[in-house]
Biopython code that builds the backbone (N, CA, C, O; Angstrom):
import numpy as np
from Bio.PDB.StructureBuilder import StructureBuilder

atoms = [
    (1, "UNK", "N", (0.837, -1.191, 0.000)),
    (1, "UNK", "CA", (0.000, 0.000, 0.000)),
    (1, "UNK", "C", (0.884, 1.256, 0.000)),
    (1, "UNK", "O", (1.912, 1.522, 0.621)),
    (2, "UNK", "N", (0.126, 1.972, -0.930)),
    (2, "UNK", "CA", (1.146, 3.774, -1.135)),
    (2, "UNK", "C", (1.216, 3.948, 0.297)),
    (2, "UNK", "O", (0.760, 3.053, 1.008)),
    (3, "UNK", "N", (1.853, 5.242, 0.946)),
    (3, "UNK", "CA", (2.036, 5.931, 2.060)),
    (3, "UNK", "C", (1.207, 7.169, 1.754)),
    (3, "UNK", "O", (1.778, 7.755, 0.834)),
    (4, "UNK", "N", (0.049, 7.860, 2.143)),
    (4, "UNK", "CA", (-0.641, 8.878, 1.967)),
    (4, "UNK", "C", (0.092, 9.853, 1.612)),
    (4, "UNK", "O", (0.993, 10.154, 2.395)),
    (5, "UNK", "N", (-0.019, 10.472, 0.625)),
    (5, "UNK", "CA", (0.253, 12.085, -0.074)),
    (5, "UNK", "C", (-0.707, 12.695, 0.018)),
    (5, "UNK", "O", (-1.726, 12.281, 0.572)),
    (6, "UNK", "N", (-0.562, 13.903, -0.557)),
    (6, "UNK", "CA", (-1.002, 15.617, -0.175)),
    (6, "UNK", "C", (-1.198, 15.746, -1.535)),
    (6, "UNK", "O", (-0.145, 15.483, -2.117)),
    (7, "UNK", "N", (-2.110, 16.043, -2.310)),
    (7, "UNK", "CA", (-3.063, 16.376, -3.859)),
    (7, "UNK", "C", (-4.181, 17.719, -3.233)),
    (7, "UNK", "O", (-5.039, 17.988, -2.392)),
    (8, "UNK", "N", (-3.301, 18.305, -4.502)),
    (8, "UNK", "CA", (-4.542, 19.292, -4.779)),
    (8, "UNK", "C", (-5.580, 19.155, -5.613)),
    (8, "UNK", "O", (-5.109, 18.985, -6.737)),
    (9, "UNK", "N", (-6.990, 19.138, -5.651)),
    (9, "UNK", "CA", (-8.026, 19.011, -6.617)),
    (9, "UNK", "C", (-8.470, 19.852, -7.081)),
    (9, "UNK", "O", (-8.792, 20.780, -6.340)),
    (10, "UNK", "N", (-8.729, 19.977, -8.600)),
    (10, "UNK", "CA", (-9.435, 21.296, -8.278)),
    (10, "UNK", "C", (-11.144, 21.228, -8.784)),
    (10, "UNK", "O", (-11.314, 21.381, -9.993)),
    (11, "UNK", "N", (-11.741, 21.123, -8.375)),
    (11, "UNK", "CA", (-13.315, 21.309, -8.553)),
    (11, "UNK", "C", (-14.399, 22.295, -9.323)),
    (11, "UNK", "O", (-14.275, 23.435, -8.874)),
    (12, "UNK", "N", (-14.859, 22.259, -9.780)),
    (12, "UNK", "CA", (-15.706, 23.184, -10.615)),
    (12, "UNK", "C", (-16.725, 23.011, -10.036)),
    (12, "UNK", "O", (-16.813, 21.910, -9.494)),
    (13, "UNK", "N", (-17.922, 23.963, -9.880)),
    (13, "UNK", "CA", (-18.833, 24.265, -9.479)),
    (13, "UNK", "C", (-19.223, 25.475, -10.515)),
    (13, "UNK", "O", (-18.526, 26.365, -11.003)),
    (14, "UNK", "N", (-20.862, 25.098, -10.682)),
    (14, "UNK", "CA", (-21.538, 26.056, -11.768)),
    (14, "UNK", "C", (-22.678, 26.504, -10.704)),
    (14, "UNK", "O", (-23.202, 25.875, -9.784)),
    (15, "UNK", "N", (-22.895, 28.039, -11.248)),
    (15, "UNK", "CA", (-24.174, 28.577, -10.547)),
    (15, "UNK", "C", (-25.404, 28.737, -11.203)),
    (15, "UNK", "O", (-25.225, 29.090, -12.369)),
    (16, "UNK", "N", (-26.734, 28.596, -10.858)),
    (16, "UNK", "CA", (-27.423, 28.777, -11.334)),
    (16, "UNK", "C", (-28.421, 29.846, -11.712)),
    (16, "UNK", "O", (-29.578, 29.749, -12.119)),
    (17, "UNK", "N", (-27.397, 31.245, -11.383)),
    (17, "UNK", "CA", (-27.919, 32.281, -11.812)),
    (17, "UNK", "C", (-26.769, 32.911, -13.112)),
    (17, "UNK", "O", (-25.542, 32.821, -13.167)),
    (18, "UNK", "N", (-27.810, 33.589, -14.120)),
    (18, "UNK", "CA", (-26.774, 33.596, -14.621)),
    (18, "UNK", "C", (-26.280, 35.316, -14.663)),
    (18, "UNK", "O", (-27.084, 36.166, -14.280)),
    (19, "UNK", "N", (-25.011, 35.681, -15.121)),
    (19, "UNK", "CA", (-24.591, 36.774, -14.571)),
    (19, "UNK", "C", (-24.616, 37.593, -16.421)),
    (19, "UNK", "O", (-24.592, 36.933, -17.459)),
    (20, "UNK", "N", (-24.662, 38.976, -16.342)),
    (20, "UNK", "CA", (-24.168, 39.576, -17.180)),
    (20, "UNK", "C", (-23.284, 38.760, -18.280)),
    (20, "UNK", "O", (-22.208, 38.398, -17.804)),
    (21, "UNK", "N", (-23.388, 38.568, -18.979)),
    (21, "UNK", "CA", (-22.495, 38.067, -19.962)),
    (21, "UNK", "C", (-22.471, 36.466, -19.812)),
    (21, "UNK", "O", (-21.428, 35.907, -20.153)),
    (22, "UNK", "N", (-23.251, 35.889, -19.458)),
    (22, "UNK", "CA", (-23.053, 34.536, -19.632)),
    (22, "UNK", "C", (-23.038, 33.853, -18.070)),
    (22, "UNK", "O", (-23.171, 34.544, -17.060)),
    (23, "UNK", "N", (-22.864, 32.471, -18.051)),
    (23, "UNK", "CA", (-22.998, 31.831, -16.869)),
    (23, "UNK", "C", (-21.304, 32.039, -15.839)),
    (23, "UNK", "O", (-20.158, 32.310, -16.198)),
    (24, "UNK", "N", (-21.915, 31.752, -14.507)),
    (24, "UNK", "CA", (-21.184, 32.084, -13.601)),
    (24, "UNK", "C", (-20.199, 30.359, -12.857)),
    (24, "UNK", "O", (-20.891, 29.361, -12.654)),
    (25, "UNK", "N", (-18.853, 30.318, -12.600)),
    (25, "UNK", "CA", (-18.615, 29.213, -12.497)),
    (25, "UNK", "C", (-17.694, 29.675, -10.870)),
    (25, "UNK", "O", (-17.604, 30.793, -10.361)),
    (26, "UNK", "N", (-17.210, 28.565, -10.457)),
    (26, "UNK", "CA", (-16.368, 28.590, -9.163)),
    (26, "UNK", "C", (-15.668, 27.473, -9.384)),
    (26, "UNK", "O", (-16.165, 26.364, -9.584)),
    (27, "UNK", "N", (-13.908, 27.871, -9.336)),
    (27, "UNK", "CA", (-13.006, 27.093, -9.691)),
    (27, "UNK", "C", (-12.174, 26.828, -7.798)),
    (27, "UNK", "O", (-11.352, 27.532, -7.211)),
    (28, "UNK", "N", (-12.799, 25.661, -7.406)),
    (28, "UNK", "CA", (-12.203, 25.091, -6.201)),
    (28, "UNK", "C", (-10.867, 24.493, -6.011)),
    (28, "UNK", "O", (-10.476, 23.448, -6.529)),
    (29, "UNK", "N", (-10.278, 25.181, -5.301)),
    (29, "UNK", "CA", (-9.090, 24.302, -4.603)),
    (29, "UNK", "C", (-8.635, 23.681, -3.332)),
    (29, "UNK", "O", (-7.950, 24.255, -2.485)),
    (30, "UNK", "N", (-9.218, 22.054, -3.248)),
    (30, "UNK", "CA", (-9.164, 21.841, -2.119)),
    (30, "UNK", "C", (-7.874, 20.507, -1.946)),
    (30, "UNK", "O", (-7.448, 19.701, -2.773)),
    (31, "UNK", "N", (-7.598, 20.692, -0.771)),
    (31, "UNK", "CA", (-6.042, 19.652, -0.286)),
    (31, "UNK", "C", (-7.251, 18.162, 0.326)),
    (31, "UNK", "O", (-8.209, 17.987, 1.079)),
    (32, "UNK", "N", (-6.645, 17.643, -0.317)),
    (32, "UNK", "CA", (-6.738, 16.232, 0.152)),
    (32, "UNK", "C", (-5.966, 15.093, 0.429)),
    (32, "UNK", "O", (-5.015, 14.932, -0.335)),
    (33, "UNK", "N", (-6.104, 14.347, 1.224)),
    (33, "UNK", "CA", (-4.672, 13.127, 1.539)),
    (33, "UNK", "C", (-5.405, 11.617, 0.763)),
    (33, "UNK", "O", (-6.589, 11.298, 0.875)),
    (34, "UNK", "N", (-4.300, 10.816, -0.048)),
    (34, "UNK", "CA", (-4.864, 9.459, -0.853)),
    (34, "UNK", "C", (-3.214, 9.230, -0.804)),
    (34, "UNK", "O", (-2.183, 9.847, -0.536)),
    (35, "UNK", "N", (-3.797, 7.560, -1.366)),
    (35, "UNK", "CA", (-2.435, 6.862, -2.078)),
    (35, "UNK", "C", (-1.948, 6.701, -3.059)),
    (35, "UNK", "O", (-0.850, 6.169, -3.227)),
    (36, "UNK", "N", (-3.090, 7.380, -4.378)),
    (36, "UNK", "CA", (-3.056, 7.390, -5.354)),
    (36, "UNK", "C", (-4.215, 8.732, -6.123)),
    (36, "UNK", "O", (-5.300, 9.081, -5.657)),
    (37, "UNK", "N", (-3.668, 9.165, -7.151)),
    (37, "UNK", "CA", (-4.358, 10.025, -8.165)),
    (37, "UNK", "C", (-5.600, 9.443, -8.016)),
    (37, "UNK", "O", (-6.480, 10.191, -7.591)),
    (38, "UNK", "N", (-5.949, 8.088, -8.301)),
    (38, "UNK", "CA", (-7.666, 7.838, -8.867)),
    (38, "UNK", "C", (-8.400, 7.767, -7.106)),
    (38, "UNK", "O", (-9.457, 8.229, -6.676)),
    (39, "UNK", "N", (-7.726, 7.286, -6.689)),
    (39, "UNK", "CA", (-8.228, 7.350, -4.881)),
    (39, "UNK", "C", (-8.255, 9.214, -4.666)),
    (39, "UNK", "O", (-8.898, 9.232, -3.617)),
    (40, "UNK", "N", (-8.098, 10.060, -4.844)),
    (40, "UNK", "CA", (-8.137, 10.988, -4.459)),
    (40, "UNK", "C", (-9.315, 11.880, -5.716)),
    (40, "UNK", "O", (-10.106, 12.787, -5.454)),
    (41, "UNK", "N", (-9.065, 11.264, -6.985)),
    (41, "UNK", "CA", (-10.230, 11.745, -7.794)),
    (41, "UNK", "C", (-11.798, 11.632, -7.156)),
    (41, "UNK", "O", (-12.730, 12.436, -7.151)),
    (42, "UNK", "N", (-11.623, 10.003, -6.524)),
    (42, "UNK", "CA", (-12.836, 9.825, -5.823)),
    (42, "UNK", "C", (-13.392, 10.496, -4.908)),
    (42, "UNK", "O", (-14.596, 10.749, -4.925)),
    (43, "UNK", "N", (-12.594, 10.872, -3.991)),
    (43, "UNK", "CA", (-12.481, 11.695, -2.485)),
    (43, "UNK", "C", (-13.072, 12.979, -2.994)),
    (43, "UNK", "O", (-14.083, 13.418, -2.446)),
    (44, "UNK", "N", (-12.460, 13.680, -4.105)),
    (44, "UNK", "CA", (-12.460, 14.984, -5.013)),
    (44, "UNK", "C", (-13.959, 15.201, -5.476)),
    (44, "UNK", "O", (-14.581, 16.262, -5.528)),
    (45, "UNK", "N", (-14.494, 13.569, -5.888)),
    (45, "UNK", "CA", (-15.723, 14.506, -6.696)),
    (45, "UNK", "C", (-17.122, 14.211, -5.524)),
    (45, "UNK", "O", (-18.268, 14.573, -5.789)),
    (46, "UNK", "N", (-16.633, 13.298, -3.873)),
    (46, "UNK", "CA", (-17.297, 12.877, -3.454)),
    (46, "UNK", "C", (-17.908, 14.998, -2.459)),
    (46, "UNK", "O", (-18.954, 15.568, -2.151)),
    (47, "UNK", "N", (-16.042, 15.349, -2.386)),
    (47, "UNK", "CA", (-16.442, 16.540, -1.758)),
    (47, "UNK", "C", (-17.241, 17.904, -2.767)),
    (47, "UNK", "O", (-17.820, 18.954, -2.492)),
    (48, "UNK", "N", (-16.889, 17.202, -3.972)),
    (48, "UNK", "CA", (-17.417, 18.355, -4.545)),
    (48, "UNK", "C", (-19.331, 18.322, -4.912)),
    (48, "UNK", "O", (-20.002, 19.247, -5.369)),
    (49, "UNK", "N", (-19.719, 17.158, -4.579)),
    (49, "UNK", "CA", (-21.285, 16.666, -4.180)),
    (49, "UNK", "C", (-21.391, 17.373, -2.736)),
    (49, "UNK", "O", (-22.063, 18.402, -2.653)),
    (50, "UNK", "N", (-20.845, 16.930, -1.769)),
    (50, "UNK", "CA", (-20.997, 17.692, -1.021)),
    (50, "UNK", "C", (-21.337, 19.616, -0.785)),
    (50, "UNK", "O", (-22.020, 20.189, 0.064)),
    (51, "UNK", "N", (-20.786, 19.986, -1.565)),
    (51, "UNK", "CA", (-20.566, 21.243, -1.659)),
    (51, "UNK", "C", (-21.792, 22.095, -2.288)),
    (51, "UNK", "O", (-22.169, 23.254, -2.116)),
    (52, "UNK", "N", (-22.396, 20.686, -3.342)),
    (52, "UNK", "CA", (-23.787, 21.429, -3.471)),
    (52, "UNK", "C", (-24.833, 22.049, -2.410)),
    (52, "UNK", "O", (-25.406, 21.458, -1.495)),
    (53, "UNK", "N", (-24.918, 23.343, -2.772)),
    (53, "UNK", "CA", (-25.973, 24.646, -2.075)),
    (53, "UNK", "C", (-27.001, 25.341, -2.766)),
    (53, "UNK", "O", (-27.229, 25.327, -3.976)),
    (54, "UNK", "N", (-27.736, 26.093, -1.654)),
    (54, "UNK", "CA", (-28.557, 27.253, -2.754)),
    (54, "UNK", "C", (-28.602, 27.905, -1.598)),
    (54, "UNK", "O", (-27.920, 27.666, -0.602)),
    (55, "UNK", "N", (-29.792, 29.124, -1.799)),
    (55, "UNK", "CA", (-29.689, 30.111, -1.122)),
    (55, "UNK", "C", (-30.698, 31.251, -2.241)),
    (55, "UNK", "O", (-30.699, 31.326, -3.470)),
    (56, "UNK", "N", (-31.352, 31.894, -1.380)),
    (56, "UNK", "CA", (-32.036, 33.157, -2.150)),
    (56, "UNK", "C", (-31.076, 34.693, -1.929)),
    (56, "UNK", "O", (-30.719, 35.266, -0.900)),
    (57, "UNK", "N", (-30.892, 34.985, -3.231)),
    (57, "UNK", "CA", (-29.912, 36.286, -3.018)),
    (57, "UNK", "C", (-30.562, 38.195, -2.762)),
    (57, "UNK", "O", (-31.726, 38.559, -2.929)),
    (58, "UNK", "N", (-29.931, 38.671, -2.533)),
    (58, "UNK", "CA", (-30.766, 39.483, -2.406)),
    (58, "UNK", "C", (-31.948, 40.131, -2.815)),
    (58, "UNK", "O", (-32.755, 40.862, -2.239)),
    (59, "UNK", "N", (-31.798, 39.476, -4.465)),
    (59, "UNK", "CA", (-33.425, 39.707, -5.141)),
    (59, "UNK", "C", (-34.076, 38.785, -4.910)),
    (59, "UNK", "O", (-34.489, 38.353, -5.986)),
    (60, "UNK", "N", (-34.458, 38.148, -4.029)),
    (60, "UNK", "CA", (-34.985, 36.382, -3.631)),
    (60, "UNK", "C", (-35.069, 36.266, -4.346)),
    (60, "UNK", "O", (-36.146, 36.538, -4.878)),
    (61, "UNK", "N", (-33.762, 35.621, -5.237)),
    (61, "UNK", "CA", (-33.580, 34.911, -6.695)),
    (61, "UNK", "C", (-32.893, 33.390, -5.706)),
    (61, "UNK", "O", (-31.899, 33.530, -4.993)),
    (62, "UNK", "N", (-33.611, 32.045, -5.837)),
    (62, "UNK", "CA", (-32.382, 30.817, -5.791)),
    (62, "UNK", "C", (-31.829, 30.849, -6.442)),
    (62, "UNK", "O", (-32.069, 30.928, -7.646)),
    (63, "UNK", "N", (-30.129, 30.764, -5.506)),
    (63, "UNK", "CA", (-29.413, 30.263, -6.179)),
    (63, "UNK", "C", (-28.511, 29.103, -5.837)),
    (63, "UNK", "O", (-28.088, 28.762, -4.733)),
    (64, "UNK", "N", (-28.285, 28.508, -7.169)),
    (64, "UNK", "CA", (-27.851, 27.003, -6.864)),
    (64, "UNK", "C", (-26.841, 27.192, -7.424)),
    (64, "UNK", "O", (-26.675, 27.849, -8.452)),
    (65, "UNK", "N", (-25.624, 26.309, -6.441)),
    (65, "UNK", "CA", (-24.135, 26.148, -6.428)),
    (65, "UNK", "C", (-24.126, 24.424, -6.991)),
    (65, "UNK", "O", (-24.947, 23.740, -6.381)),
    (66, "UNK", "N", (-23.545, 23.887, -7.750)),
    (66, "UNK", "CA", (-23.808, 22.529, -8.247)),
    (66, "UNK", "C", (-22.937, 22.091, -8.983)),
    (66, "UNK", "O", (-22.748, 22.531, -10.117)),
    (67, "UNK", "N", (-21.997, 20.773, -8.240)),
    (67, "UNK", "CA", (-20.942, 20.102, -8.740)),
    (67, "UNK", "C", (-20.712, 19.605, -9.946)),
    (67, "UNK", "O", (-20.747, 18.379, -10.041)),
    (68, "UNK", "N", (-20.440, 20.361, -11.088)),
    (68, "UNK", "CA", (-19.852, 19.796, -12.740)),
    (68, "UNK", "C", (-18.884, 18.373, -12.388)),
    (68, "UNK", "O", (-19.240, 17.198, -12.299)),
    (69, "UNK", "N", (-18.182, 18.698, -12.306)),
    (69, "UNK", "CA", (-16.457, 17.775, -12.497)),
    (69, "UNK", "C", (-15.818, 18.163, -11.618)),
    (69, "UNK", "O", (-16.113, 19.101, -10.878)),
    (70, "UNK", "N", (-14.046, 16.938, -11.542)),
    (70, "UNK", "CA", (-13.119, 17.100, -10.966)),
    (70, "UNK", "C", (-12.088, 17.649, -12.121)),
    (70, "UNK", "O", (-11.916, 16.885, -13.071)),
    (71, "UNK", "N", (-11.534, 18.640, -12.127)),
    (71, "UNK", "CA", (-10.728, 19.210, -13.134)),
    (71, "UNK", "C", (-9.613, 18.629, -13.469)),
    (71, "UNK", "O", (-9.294, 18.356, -14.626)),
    (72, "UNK", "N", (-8.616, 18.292, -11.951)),
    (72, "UNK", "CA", (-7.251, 17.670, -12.330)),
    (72, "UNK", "C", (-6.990, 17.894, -10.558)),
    (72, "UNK", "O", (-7.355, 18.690, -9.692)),
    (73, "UNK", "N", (-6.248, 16.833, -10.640)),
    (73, "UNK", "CA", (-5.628, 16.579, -9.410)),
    (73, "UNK", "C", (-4.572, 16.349, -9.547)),
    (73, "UNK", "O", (-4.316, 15.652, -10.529)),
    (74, "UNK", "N", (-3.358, 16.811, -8.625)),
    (74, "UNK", "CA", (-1.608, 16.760, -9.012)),
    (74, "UNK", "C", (-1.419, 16.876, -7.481)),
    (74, "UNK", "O", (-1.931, 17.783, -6.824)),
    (75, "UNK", "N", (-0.745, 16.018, -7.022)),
    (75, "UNK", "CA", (0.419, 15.794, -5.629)),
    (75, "UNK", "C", (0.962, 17.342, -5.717)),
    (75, "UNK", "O", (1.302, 18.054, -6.661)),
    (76, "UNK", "N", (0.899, 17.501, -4.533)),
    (76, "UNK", "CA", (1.289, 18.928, -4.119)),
    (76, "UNK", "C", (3.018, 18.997, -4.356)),
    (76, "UNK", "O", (3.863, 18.110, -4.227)),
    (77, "UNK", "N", (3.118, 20.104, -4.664)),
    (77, "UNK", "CA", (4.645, 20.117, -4.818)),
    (77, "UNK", "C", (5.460, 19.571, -3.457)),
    (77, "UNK", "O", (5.941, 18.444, -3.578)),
    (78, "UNK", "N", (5.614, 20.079, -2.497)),
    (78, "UNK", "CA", (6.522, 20.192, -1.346)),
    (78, "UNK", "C", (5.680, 18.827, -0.453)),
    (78, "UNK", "O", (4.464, 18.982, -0.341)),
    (79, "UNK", "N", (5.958, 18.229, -0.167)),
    (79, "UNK", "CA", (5.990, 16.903, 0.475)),
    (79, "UNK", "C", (5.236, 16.958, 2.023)),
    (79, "UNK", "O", (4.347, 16.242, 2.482)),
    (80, "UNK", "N", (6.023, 18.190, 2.663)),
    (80, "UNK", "CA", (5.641, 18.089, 3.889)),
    (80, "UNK", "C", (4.616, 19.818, 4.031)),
    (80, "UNK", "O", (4.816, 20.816, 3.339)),
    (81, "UNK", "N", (3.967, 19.719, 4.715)),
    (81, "UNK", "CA", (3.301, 21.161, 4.529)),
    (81, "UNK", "C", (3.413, 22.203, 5.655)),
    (81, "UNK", "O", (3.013, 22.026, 6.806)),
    (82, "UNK", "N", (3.718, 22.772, 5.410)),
    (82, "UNK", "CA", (4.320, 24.218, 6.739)),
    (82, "UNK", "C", (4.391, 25.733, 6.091)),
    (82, "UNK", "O", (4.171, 25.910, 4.893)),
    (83, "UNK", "N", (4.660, 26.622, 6.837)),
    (83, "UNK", "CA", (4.567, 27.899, 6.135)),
    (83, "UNK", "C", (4.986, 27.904, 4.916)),
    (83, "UNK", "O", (5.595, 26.866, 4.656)),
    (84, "UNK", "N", (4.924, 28.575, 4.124)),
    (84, "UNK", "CA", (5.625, 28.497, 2.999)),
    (84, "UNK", "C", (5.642, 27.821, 1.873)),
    (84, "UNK", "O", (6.186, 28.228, 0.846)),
    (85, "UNK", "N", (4.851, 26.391, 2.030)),
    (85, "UNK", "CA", (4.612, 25.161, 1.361)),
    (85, "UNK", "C", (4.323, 25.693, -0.153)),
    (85, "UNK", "O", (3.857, 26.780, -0.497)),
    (86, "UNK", "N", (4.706, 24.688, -0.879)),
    (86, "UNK", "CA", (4.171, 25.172, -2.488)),
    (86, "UNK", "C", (4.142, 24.080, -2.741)),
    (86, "UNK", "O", (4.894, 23.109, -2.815)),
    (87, "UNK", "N", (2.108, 24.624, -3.010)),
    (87, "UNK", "CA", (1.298, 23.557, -3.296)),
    (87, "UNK", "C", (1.034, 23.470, -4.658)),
    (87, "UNK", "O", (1.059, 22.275, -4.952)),
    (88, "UNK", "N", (0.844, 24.012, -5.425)),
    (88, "UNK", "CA", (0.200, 24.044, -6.601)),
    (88, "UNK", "C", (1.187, 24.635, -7.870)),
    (88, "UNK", "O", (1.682, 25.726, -7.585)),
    (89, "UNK", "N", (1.493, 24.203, -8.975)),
    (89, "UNK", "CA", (2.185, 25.122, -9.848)),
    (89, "UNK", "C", (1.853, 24.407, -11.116)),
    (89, "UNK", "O", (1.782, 23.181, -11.190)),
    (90, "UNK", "N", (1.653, 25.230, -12.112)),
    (90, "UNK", "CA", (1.083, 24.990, -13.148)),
    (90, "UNK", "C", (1.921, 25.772, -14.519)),
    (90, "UNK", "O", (2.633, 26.738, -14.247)),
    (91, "UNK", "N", (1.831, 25.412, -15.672)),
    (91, "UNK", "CA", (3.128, 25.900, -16.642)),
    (91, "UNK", "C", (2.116, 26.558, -17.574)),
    (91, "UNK", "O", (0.964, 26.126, -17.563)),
    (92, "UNK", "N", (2.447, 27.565, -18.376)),
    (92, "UNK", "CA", (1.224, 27.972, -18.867)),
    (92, "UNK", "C", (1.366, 28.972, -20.177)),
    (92, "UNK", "O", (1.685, 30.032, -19.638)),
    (93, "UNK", "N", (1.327, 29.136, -21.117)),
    (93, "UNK", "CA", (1.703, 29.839, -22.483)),
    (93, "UNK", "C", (1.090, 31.096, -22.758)),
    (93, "UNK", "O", (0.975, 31.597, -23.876)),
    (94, "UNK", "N", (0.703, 31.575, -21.680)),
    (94, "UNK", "CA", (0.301, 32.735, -22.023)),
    (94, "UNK", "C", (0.306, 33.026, -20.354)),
    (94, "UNK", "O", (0.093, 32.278, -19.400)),
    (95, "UNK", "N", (0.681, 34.596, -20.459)),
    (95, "UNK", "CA", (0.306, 35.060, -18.829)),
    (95, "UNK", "C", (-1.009, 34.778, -18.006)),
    (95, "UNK", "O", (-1.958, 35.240, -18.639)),
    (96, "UNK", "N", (-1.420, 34.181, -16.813)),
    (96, "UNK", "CA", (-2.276, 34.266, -16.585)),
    (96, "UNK", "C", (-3.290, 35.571, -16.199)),
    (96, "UNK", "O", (-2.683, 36.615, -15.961)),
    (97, "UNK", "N", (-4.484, 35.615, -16.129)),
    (97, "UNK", "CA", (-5.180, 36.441, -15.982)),
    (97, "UNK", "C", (-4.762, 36.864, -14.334)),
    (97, "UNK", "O", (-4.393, 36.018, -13.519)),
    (98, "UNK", "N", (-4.896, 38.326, -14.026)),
    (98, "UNK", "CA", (-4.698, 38.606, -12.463)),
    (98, "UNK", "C", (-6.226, 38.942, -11.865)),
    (98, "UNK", "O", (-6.936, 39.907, -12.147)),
    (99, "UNK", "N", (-6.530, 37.730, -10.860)),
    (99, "UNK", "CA", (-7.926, 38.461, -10.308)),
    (99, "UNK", "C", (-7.348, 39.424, -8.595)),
    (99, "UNK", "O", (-6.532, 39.375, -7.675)),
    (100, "UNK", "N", (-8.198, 39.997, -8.995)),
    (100, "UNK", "CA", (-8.045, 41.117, -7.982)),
    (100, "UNK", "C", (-8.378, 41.170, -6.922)),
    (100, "UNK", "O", (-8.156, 42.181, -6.255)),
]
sb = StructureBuilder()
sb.init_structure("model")
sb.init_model(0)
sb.init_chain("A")
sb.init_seg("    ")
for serial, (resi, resn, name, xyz) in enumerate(atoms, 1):
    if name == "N":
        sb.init_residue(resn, " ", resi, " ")
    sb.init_atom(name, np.array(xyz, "f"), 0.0, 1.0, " ", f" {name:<3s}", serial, name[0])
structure = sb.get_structure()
């Protein structure tokens, strides 16, 4: 049996209101411990069921938060986790966008 690692998942979540210009999404990043990529995919899409919500917004409009997919999951960079840790890194051909 593996020895548990540290994976980041990342989760998608779609809303069910839709915003100015098209539909609204939420790109999750959550740490999880497995022995393997497909053991932690599982874990990944079990929390991202979980995560389904709603709620009436200030125009008592529902709105529903609702689990698409697991995007990609990758073993965290740094092994052990403490200040500083670098978890996530990704290579990428164009600058990424800066949210604010």
């Amino acid at each position: 049996m593996n020895t548990p690692s540290w994976y980041i998942a990342r989760i998608l979540m779609q809303c069910s209101v839709e915003i100015e210009g098209g539909q609204l999404f939420s790109e999750e990043f959550v740490l999880l411990r497995g022995g393997s990529v497909e053991e932690v995919r599982m874990k990944a899409a079990s929390k991202g069921e979980s995560m389904n919500h709603f709620y009436a917004n200030d125009a008592g409009e529902r709105v529903e938060w609702s689990f698409q997919t697991v995007l990609e999951v990758k073993e965290t960079v740094d092994e052990e986790l403490q200040d500083g840790a670098e978890l996530y890194a990704r290579l990428c051909s164009e600058a990424p966008e800066i949210v604010p």
